[in-house]
PDB file of N, H, CA, C and O in Angstrom:
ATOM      1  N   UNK A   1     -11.079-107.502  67.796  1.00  0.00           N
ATOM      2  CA  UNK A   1     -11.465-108.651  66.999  1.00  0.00           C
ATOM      3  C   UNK A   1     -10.324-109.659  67.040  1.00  0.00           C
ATOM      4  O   UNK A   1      -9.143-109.334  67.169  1.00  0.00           O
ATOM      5  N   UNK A   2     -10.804-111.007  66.909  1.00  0.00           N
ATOM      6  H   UNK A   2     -11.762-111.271  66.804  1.00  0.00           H
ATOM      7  CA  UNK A   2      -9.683-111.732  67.178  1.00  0.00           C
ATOM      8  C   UNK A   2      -9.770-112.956  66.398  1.00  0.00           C
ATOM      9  O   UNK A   2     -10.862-113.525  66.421  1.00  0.00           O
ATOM     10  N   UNK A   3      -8.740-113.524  65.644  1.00  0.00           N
ATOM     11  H   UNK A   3      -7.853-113.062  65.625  1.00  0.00           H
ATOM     12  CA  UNK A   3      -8.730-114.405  64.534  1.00  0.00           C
ATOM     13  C   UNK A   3     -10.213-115.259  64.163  1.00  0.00           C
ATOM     14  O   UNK A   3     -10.774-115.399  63.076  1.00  0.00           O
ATOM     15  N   UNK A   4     -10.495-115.635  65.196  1.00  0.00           N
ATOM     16  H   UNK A   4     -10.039-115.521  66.079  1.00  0.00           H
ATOM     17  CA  UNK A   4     -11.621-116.847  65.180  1.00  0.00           C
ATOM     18  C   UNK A   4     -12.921-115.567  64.612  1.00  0.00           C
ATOM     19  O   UNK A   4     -13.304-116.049  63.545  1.00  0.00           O
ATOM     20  N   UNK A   5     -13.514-114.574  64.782  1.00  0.00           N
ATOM     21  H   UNK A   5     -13.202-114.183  65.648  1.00  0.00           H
ATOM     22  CA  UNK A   5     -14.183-113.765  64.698  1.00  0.00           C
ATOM     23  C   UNK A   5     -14.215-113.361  63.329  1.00  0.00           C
ATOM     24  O   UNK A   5     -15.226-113.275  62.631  1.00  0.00           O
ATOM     25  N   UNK A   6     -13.123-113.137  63.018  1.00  0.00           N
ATOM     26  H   UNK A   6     -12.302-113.207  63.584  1.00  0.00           H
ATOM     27  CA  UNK A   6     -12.270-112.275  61.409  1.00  0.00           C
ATOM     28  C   UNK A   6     -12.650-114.343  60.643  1.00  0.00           C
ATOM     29  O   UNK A   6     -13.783-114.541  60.204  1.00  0.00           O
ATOM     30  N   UNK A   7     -12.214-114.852  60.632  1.00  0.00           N
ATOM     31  H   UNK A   7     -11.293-114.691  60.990  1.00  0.00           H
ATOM     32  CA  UNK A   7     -12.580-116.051  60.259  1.00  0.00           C
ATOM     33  C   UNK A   7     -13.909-115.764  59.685  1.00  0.00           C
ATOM     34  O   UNK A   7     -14.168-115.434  58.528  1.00  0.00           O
ATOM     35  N   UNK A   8     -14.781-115.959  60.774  1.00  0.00           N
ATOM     36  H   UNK A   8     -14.571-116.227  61.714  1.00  0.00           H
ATOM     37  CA  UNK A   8     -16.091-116.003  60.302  1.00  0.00           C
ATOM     38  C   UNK A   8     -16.749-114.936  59.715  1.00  0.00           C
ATOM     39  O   UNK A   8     -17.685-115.056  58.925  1.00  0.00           O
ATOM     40  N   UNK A   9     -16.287-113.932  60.081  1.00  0.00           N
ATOM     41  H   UNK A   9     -15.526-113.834  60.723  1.00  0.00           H
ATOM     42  CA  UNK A   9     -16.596-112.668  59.038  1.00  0.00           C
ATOM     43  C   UNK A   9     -16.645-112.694  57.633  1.00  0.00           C
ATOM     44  O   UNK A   9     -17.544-112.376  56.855  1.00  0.00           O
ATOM     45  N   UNK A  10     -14.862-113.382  57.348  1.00  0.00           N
ATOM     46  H   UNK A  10     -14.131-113.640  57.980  1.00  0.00           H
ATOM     47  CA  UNK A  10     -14.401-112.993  56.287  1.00  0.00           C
ATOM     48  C   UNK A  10     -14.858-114.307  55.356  1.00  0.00           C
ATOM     49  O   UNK A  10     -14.615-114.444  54.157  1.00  0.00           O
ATOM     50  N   UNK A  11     -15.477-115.103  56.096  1.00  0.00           N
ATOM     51  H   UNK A  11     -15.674-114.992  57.070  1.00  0.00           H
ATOM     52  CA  UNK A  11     -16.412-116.807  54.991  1.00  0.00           C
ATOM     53  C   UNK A  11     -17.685-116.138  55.189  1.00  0.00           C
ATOM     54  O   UNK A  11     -18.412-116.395  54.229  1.00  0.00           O
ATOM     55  N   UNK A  12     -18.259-115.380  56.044  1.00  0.00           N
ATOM     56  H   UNK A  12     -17.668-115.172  56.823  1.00  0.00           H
ATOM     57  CA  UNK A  12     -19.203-114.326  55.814  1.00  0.00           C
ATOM     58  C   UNK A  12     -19.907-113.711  54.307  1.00  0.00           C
ATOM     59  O   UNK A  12     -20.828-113.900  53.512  1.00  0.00           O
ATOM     60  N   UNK A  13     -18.528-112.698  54.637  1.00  0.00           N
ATOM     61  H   UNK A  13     -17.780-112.544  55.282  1.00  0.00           H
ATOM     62  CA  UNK A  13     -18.476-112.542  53.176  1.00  0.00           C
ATOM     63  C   UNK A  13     -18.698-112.553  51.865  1.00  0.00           C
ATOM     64  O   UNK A  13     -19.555-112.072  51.123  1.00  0.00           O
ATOM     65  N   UNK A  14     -17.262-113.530  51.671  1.00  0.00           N
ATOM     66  H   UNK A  14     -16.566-113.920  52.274  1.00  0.00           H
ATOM     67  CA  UNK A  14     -17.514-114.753  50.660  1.00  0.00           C
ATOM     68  C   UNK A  14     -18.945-114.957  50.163  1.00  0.00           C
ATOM     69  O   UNK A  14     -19.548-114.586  49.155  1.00  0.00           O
ATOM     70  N   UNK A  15     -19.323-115.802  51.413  1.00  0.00           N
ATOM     71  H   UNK A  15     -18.834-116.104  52.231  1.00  0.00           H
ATOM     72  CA  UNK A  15     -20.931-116.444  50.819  1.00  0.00           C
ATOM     73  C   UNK A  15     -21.544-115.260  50.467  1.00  0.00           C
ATOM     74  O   UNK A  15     -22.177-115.572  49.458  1.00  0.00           O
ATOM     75  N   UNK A  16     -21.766-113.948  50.709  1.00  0.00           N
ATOM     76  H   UNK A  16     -21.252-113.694  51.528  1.00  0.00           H
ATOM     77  CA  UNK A  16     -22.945-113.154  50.305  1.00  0.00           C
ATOM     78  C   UNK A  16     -22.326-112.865  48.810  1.00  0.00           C
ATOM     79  O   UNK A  16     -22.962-112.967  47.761  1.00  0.00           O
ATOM     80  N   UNK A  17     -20.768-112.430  48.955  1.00  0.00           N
ATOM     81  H   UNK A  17     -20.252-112.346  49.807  1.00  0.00           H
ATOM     82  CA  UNK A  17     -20.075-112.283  47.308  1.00  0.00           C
ATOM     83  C   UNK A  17     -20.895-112.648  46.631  1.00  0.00           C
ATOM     84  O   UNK A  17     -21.793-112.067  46.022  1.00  0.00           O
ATOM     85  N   UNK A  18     -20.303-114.690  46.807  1.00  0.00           N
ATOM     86  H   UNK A  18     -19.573-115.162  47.302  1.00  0.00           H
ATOM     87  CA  UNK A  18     -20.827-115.142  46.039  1.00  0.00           C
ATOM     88  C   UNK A  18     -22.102-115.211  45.173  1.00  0.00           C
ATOM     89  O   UNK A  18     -22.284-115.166  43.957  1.00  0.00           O
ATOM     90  N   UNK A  19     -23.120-115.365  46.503  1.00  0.00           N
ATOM     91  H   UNK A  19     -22.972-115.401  47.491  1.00  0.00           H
ATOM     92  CA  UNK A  19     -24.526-115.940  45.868  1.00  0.00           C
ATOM     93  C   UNK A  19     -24.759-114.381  45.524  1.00  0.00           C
ATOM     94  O   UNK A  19     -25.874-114.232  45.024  1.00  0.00           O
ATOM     95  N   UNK A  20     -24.108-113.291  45.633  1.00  0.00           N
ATOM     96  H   UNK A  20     -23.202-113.412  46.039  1.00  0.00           H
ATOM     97  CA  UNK A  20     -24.946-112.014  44.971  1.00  0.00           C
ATOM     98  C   UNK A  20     -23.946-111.902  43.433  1.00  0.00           C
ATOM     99  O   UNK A  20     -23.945-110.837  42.816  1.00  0.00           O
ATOM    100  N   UNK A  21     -23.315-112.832  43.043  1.00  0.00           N
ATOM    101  H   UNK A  21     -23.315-113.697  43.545  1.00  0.00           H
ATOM    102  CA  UNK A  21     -22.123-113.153  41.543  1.00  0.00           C
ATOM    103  C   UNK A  21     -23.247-114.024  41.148  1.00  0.00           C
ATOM    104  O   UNK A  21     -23.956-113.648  40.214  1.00  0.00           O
ATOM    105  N   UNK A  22     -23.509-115.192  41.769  1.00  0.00           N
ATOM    106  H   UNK A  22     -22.933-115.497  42.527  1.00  0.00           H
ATOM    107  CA  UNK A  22     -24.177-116.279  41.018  1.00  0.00           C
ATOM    108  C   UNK A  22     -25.325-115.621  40.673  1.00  0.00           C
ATOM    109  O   UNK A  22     -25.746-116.072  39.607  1.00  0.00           O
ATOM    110  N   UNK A  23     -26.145-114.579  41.202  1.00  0.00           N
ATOM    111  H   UNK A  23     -25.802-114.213  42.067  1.00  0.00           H
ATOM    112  CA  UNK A  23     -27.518-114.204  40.688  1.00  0.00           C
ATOM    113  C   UNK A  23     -27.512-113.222  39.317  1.00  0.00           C
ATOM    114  O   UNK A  23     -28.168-113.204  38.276  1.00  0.00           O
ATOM    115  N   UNK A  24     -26.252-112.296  39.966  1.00  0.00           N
ATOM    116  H   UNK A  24     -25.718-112.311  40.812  1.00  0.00           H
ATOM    117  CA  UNK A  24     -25.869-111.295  38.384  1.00  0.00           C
ATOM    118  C   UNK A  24     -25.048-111.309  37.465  1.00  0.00           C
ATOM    119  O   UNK A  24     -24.929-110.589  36.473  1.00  0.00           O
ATOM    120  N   UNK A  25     -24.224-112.542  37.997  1.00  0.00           N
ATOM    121  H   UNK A  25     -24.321-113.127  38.802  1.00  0.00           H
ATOM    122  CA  UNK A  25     -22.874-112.840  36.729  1.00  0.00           C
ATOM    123  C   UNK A  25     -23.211-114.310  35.629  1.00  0.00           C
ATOM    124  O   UNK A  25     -23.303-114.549  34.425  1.00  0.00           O
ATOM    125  N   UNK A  26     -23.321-115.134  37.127  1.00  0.00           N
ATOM    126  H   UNK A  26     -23.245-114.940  38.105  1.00  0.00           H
ATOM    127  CA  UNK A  26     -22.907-116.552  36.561  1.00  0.00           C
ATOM    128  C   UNK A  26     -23.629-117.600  37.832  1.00  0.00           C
ATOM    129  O   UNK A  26     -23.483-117.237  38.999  1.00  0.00           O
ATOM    130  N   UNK A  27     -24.244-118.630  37.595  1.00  0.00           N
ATOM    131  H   UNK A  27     -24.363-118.925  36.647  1.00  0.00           H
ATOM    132  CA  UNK A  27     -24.523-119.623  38.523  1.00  0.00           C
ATOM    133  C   UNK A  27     -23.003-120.184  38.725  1.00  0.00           C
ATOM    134  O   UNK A  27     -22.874-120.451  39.920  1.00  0.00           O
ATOM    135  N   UNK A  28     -22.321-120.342  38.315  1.00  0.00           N
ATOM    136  H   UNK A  28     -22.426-120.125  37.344  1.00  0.00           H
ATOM    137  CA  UNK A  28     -21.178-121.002  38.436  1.00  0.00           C
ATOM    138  C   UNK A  28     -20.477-120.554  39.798  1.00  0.00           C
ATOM    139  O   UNK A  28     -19.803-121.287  40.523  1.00  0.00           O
ATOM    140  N   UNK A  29     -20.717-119.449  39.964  1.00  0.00           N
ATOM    141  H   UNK A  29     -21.264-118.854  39.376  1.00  0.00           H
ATOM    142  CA  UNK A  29     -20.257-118.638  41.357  1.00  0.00           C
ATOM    143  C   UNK A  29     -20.209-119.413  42.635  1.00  0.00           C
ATOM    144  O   UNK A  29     -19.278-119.511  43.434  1.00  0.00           O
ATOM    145  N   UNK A  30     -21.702-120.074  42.672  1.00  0.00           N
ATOM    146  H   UNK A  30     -22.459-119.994  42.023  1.00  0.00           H
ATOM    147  CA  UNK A  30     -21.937-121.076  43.446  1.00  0.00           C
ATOM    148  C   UNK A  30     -20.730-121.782  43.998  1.00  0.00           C
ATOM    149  O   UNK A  30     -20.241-121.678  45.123  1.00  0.00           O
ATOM    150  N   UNK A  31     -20.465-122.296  43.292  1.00  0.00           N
ATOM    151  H   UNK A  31     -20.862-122.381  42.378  1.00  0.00           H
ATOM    152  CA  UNK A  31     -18.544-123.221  43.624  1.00  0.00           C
ATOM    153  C   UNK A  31     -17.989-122.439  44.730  1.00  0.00           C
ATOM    154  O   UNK A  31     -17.899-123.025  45.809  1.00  0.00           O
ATOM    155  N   UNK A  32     -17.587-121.182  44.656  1.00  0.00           N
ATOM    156  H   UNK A  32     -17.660-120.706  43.779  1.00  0.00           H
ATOM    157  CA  UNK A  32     -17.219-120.661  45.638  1.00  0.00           C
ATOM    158  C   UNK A  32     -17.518-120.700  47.514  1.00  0.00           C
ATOM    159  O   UNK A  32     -16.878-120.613  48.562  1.00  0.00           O
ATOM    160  N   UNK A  33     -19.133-120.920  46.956  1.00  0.00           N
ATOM    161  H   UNK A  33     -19.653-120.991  46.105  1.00  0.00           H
ATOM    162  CA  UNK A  33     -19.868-120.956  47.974  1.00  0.00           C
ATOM    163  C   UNK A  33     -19.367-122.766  48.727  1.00  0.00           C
ATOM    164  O   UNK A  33     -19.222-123.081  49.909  1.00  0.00           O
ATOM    165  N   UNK A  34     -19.246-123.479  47.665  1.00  0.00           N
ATOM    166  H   UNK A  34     -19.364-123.223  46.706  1.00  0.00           H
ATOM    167  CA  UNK A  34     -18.830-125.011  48.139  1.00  0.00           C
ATOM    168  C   UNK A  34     -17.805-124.720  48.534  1.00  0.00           C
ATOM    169  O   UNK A  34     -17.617-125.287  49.610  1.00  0.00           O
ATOM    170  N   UNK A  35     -16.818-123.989  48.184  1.00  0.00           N
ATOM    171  H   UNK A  35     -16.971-123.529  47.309  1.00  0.00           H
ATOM    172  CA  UNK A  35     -15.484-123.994  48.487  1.00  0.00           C
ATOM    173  C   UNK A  35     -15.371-123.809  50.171  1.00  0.00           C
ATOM    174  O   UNK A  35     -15.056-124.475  51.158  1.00  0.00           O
ATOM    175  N   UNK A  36     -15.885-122.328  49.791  1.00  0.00           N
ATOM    176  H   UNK A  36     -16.141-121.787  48.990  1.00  0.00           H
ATOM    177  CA  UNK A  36     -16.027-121.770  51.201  1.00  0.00           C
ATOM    178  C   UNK A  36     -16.419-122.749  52.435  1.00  0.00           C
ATOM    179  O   UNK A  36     -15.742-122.984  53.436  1.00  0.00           O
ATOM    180  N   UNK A  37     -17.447-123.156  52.155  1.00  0.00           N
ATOM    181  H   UNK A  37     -17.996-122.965  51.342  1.00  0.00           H
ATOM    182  CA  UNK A  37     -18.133-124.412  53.180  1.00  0.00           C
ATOM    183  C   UNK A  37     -17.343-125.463  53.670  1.00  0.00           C
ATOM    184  O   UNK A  37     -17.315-125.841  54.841  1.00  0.00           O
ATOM    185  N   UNK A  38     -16.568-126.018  52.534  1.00  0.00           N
ATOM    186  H   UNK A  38     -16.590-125.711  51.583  1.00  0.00           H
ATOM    187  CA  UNK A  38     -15.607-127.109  52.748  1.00  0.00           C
ATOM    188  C   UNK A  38     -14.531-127.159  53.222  1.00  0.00           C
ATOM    189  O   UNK A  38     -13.852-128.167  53.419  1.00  0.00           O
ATOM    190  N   UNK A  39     -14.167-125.576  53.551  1.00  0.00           N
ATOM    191  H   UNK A  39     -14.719-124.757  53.391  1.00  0.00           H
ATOM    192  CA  UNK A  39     -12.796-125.230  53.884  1.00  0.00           C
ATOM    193  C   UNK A  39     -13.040-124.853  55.544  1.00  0.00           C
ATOM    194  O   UNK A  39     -12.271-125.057  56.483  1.00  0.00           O
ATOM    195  N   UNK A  40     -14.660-124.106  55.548  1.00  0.00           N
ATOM    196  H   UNK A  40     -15.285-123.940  54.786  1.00  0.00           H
ATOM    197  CA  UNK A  40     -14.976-124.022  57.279  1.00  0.00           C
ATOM    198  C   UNK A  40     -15.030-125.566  57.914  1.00  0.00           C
ATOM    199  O   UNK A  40     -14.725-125.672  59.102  1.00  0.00           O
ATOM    200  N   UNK A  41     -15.406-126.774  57.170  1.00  0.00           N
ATOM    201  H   UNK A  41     -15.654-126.687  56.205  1.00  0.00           H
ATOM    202  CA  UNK A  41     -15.768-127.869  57.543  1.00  0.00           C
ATOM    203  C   UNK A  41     -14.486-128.359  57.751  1.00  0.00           C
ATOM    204  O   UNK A  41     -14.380-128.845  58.877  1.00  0.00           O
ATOM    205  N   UNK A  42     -13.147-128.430  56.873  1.00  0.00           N
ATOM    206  H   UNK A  42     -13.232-128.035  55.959  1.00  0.00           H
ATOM    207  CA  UNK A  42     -11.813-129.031  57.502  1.00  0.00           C
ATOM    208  C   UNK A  42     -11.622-128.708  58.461  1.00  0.00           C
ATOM    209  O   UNK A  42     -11.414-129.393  59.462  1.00  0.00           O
ATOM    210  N   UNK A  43     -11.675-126.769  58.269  1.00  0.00           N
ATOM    211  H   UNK A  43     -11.844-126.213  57.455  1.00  0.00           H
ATOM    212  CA  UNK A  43     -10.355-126.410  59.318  1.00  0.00           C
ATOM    213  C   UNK A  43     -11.525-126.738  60.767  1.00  0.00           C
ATOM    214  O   UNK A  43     -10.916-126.375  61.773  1.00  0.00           O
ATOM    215  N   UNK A  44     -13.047-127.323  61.189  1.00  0.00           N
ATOM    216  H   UNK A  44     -13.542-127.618  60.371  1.00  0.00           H
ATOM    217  CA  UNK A  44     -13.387-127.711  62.141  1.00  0.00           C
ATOM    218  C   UNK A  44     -12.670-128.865  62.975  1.00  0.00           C
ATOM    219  O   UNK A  44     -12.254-128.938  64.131  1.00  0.00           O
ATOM    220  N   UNK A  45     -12.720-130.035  61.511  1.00  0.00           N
ATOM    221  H   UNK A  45     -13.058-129.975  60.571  1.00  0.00           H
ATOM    222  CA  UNK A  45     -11.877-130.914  62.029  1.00  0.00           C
ATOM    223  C   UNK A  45     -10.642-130.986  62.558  1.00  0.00           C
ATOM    224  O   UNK A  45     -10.408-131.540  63.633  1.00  0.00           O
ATOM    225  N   UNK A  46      -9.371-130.163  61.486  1.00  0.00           N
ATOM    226  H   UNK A  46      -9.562-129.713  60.614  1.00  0.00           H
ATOM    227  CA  UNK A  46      -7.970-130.365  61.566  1.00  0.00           C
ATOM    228  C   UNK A  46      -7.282-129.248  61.999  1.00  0.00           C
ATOM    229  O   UNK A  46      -6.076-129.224  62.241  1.00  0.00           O
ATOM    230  N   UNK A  47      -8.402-127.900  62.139  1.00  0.00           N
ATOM    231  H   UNK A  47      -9.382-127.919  61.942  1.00  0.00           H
ATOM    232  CA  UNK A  47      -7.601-126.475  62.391  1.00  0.00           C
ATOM    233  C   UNK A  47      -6.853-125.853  61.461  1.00  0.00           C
ATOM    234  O   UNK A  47      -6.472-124.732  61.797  1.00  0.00           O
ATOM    235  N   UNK A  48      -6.551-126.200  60.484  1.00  0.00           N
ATOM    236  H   UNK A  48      -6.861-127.111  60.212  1.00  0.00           H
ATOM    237  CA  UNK A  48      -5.906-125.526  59.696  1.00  0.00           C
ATOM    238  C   UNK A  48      -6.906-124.851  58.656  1.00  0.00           C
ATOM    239  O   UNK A  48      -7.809-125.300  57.950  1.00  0.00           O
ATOM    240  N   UNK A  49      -6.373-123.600  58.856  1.00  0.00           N
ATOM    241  H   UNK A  49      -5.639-123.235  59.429  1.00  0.00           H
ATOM    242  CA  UNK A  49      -7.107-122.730  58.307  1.00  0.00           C
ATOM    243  C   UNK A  49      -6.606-121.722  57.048  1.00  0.00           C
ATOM    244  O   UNK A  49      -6.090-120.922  57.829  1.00  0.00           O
ATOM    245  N   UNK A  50      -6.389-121.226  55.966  1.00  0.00           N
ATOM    246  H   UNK A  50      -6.808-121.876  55.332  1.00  0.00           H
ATOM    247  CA  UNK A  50      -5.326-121.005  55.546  1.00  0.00           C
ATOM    248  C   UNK A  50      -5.596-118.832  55.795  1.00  0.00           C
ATOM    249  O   UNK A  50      -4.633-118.091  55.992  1.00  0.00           O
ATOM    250  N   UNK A  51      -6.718-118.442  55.725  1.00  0.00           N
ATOM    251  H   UNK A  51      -7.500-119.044  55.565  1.00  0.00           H
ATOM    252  CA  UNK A  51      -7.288-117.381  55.985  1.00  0.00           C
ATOM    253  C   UNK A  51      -6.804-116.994  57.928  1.00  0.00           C
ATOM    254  O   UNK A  51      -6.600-115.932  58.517  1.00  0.00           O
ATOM    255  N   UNK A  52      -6.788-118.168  58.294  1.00  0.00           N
ATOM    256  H   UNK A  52      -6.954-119.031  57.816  1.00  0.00           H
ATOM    257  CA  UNK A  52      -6.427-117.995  59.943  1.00  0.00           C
ATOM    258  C   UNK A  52      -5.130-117.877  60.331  1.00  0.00           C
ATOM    259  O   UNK A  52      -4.702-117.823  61.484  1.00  0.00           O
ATOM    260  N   UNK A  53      -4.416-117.834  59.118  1.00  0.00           N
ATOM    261  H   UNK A  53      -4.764-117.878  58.182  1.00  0.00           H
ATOM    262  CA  UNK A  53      -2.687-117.705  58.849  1.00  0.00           C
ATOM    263  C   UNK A  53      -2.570-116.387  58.599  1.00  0.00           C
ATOM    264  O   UNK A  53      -1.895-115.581  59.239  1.00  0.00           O
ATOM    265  N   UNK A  54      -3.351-116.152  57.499  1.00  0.00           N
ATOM    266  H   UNK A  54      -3.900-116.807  56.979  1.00  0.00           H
ATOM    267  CA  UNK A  54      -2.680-114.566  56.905  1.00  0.00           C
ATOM    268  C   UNK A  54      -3.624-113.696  58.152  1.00  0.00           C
ATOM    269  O   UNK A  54      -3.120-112.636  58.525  1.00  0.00           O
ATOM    270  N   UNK A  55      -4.670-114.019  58.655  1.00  0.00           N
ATOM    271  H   UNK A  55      -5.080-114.880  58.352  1.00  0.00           H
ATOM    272  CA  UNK A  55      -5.037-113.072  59.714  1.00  0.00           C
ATOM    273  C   UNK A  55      -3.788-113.093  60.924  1.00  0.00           C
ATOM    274  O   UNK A  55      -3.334-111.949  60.931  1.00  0.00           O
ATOM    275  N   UNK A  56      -3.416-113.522  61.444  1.00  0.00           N
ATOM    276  H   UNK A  56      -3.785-114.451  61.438  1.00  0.00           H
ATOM    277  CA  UNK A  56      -2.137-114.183  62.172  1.00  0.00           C
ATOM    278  C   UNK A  56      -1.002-113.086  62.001  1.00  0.00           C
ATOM    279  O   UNK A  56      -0.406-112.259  62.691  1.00  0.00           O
ATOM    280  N   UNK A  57      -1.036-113.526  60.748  1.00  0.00           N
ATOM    281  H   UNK A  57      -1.520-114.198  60.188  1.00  0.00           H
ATOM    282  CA  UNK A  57       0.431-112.475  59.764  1.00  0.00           C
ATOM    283  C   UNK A  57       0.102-111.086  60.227  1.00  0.00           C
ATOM    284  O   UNK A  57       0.971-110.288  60.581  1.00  0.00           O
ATOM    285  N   UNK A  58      -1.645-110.729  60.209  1.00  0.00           N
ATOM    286  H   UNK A  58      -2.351-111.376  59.922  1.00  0.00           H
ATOM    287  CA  UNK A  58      -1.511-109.273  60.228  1.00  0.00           C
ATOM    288  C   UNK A  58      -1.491-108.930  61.385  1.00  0.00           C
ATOM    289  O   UNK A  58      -1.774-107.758  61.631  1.00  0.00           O
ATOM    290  N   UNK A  59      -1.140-109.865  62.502  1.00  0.00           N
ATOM    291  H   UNK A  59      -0.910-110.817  62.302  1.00  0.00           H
ATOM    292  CA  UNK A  59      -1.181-109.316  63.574  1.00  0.00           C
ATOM    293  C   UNK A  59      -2.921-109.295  64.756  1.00  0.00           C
ATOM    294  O   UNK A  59      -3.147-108.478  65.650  1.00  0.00           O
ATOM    295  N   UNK A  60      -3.601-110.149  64.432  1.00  0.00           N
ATOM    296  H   UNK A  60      -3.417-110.812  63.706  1.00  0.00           H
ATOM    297  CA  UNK A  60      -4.896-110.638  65.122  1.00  0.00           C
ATOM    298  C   UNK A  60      -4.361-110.958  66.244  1.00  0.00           C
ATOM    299  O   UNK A  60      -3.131-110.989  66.302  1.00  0.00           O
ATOM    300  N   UNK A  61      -4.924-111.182  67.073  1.00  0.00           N
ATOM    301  H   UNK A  61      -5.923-111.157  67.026  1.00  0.00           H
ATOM    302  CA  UNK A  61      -4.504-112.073  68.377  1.00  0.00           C
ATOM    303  C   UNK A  61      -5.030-113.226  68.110  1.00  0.00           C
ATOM    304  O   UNK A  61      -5.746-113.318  67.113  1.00  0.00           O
ATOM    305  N   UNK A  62      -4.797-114.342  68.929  1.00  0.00           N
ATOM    306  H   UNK A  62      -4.216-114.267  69.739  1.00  0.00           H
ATOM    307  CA  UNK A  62      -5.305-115.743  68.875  1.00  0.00           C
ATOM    308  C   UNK A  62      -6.757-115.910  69.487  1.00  0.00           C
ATOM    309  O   UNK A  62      -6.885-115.123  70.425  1.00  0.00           O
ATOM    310  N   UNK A  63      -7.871-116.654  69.276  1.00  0.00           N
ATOM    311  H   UNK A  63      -7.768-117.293  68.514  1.00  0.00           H
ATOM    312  CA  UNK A  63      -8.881-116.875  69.660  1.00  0.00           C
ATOM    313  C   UNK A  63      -8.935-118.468  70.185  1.00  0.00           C
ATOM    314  O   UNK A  63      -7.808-118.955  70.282  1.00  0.00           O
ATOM    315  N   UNK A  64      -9.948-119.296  70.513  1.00  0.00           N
ATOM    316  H   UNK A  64     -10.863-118.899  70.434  1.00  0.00           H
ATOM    317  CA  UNK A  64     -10.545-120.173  70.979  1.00  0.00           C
ATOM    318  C   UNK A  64      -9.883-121.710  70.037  1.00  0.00           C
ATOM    319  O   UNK A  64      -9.434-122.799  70.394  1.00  0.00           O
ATOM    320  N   UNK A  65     -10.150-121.008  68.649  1.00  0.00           N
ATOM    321  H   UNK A  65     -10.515-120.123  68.360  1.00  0.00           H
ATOM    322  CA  UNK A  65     -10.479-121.850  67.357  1.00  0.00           C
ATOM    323  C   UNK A  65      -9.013-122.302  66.891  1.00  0.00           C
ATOM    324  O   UNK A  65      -8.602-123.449  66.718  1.00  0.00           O
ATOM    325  N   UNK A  66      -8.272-120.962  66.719  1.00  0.00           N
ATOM    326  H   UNK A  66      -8.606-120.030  66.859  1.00  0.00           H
ATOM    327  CA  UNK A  66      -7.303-120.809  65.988  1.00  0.00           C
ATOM    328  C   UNK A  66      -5.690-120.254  66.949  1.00  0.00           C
ATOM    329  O   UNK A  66      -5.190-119.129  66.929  1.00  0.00           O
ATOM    330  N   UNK A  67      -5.356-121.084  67.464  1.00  0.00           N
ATOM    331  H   UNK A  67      -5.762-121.997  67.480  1.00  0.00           H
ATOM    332  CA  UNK A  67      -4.487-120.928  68.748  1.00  0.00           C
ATOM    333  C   UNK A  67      -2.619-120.710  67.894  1.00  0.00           C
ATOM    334  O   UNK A  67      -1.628-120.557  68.608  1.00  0.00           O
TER     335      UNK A  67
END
């Protein structure tokens, strides 16, 4: 697996977390879900990713996305 992959996994995730929090906790959960979205939508533009760092840290290899 390789950063760009673990990326999308791990906003994957997230979104199911979330919207399965917002149905049994709180609608508010939702936010997360914006978060998440807005943060895949920068790092499209600018690459910076902050999740594509600490994958990095643990030793991922580099992918396509995240060099």
């Amino acid at each position: 697996m390789n950063i760009d992959r673990a990326v999308m996994a791990f906003a994957g995730v997230m979104v199911l977390a979330s919207v399965a929090l917002a149905r049994f906790v709180s609608p508010w959960w939702l936010l997360l879900t914006v978060f998440v979205g807005l943060n895949l939508l920068q790092a499209s533009f600018t690459g910076f990713c902050p999740a594509a760092i600490v994958f990095r840290k643990l030793g991922l290899p580099g992918g396509c996305a995240f060099k």
